[in-house]
C-alpha positions, 0 to 999 in steps of 0.5 A, spaced: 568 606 467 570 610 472 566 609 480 563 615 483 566 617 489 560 619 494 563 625 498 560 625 505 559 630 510 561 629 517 556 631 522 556 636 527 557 634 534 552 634 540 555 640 543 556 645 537 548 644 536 548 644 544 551 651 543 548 654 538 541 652 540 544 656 547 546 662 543 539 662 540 536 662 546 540 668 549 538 672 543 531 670 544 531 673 551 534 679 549 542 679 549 545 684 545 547 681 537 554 684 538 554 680 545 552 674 542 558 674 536 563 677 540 563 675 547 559 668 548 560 666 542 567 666 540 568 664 547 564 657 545 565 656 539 572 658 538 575 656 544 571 651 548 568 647 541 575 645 539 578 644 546 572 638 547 573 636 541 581 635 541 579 632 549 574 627 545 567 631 549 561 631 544 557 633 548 555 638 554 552 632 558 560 630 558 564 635 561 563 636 568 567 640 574 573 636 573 573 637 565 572 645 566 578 645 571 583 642 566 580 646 561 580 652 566 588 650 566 590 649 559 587 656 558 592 659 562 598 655 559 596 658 554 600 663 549 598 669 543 601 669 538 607 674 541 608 669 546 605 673 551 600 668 556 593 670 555 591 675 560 586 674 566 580 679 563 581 673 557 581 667 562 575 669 566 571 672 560 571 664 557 571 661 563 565 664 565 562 663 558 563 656 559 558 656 566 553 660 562 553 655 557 553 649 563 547 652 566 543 653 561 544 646 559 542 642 566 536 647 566 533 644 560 535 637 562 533 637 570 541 637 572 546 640 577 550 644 572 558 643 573 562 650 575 567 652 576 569 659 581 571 665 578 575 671 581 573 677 577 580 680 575 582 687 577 579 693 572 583 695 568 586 702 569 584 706 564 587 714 561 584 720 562 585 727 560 585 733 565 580 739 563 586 744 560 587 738 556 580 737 553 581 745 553 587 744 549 584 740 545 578 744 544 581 750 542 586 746 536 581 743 533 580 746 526 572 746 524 566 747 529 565 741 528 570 738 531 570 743 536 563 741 539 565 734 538 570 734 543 566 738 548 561 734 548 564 727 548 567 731 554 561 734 558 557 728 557 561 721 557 557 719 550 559 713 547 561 715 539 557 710 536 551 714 540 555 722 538 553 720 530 547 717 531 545 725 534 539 728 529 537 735 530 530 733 533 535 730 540 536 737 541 530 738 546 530 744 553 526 744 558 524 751 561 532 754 563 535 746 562 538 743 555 538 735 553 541 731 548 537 726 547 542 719 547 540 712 543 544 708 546 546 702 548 543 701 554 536 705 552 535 712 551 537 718 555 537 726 555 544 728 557 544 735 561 548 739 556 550 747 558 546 753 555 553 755 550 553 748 547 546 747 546 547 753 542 552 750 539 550 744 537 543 746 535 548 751 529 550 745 527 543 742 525 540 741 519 533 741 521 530 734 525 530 728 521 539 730 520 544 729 523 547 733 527 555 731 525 556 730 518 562 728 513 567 734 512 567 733 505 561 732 500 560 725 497 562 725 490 556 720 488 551 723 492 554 731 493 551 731 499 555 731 507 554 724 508 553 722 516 559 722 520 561 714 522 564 713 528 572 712 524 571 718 522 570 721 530 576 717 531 580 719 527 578 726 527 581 725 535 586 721 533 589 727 529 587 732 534 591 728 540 597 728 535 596 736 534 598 738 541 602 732 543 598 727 546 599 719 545 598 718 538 592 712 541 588 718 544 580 715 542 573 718 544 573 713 549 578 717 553 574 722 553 568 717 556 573 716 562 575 722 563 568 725 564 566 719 569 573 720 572 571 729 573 564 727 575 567 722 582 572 727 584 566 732 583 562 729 588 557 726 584 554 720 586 555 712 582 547 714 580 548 721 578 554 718 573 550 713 570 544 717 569 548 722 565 552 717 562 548 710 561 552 706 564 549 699 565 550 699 573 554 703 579 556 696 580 561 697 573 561 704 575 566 703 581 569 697 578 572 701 572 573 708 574 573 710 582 580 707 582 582 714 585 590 714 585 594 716 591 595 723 589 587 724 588 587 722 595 591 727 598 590 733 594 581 732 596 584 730 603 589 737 603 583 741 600 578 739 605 582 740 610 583 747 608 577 748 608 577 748 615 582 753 618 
């Protein structure tokens, strides 16, 4: 007679529990899913739950200030699969996952949670397009469609997953002044668009309950124009920045760059930028966007002192 072999389930350690018990948490006071699942969750689950593990840690009453400097350490040994170490953007965004985590957990134990320091690296600098560009841009675009979104994704910074969601009763006006009413990220907003593309945009509508941007071609299930997605803004980007031989990686957010980029060198105030844009903060304003280079100092500084003779 054959024994039965009884399989049994390894338990889950402490600090995976521990984790996703900080993660629900998270979400509970309102953080982003898309936070949760991209940024501190990979972080605690992908990378600091397998390193304690491999370090024998089972639970977050075991690391301490010198746990988090080894593991602070071996991140920065740490190569991708090309080779390349991991960058310090990478570094800094486990790192501060990690303390995140740490204090959570000492606020619901009535202890002195373990950090360790952290230097924000640099921002990143980002492409940008000048206006004759998104002129250029603009005038080889094959539809009216994409015609409008170029100028609008240039005049107002909107974010692509913000364009598709556009309905034909967003476009609002008040008195001489023409909105479109934004549902992003960081809540609603009206951005300010000029009196030509408010005209524009409302040709596109198909009444309030549609969306203003639709597929270019009808659905063979449904023979209707199905809402655009925001793969399809990119590409129609993509193929437009190829057509008058720009980099081929041309993507909307250049687009939201360059209009932050225009409205700084503009003399626009960090408020007035993150109004028209929604930025989360001026703080993420100046970090990002007012790198100006040497070459915008000096063509401002000649311009103002022309200004003077």
């Amino acid at each position: 007679m054959t024994a039965k072999v009884r399989v049994v389930k390894a338990q889950r350690s402490d600090l995976a529990g521990e984790i996703e018990d900080y993660l629900r948490a998270c979400r509970a006071r309102g953080v982003r899913p898309a936070t949760i699942r991209d940024s501190y969750g990979y972080s605690l689950r992908g990378v600091l739950l397998p390193w304690c593990q491999s370090e024998g840690i089972l639970s977050a009453a075991g690391i301490d200030t010198r746990t988090l400097e080894r593991f602070a350490g071996e991140l920065r040994d740490r190569v991708t699969r090309e080779g390349n170490p991991l960058s310090a953007a990478t570094v800094w965004t486990y790192l501060k996952a990690a303390n995140l985590f740490l204090k959570w957990y000492a606020s619901e134990h009535d202890a002195t949670a373990p950090k360790i320091r952290l230097h924000q690296p640099a921002g990143k600098k980002v492409d940008t397009l000048d206006r004759d560009q998104i002129r250029d841009l603009e005038r080889a675009a094959p539809t009216e469609r994409d015609r409008v979104i170029v100028r609008l994704l240039a005049d107002t910074g909107i974010r692509p997953g913000e364009l598709i969601s556009i309905s034909g009763g967003d476009l609002r006006r008040s008195g001489n002044r023409h909105y479109v009413r934004v549902h992003g990220k960081t809540g609603e907003r009206d951005a300010p668009v000029s009196t030509a593309l408010f005209g524009r945009l409302r040709s596109l509508s198909r009444g309030d309950d549609e969306p203003v941007f639709v597929s270019l071609r009808k659905d063979r299930r449904t023979g209707r124009h199905e809402p655009l997605k925001v793969n399809g803004v990119r590409q129609a980007i993509r193929d437009l920045g190829i057509n008058v031989g720009l980099p081929s990686n041309l993507n909307p957010y250049v687009f939201r760059h360059s209009c932050c980029r225009w409205l700084l060198l503009s003399g626009q105030s960090t408020v007035v930028v993150e109004a028209i844009m929604g930025h989360g903060s001026a703080e993420m304003i100046r970090k990002h966007y007012a790198n100006i280079g040497v070459d915008d100092a000096h063509d401002r500084l000649m311009t103002l002192l022309r200004s003077e003779r």
